[in-house]
N, C-alpha and C positions, 0 to 999 in steps of 0.2 A: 636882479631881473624883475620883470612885470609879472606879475599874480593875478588871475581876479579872487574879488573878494568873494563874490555871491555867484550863482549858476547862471550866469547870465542866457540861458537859452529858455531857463524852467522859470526865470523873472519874466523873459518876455513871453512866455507861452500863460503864464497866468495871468499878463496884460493883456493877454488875446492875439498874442503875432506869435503865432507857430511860424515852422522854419519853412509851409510852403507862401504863406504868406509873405514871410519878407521877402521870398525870391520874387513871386508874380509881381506884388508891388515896388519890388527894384528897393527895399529899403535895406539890406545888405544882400552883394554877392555871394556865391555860394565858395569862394576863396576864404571871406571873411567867416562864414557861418562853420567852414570845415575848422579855423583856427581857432575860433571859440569850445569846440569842442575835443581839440587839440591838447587845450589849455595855453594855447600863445597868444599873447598880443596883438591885438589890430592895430590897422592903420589909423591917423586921426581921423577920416572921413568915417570910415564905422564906427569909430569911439563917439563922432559928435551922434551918430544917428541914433545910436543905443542910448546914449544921452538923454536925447528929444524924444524916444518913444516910451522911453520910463522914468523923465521928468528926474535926473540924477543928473549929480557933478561927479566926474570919472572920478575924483578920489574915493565913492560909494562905489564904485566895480573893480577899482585896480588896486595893488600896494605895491611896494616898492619889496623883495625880500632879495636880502643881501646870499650869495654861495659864495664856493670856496673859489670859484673862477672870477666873481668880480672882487672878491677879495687880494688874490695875488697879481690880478691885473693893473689895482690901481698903485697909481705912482708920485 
């Protein structure tokens, strides 16, 4: 399953986009912002936007960590 690495709300609130900012200026939905603080994965359009506004390649926000469900699922 997808991780992030870093807090990605408190990375873009020290880049200066609090969360009412990304809504007014439409740079993530508030679907997306509820799942960043979820701790679940977005979609690729929020992953490129998060990208472009703090200048990262999603390997710097996501990992890959292995559970005991994708474990017994693969084949």
């Amino acid at each position: 399953m997808l991780a992030y690495k870093i807090d990605v709300l408190e990375t873009l609130k020290e880049a200066g986009y609090n969360t009412t900012r990304l809504r007014k200026e439409k740079l993530l939905n508030e679907s997306a912002i509820q799942y960043i603080r979820e701790g679940k994965p977005v979609g690729a359009k929020a992953l490129d936007n998060i990208c472009m506004l703090l200048d990262m390649q999603p390997g710097n926000i996501l990992k890959y960590v292995e559970n005991e469900n994708t474990k017994n699922n693969v084949r």
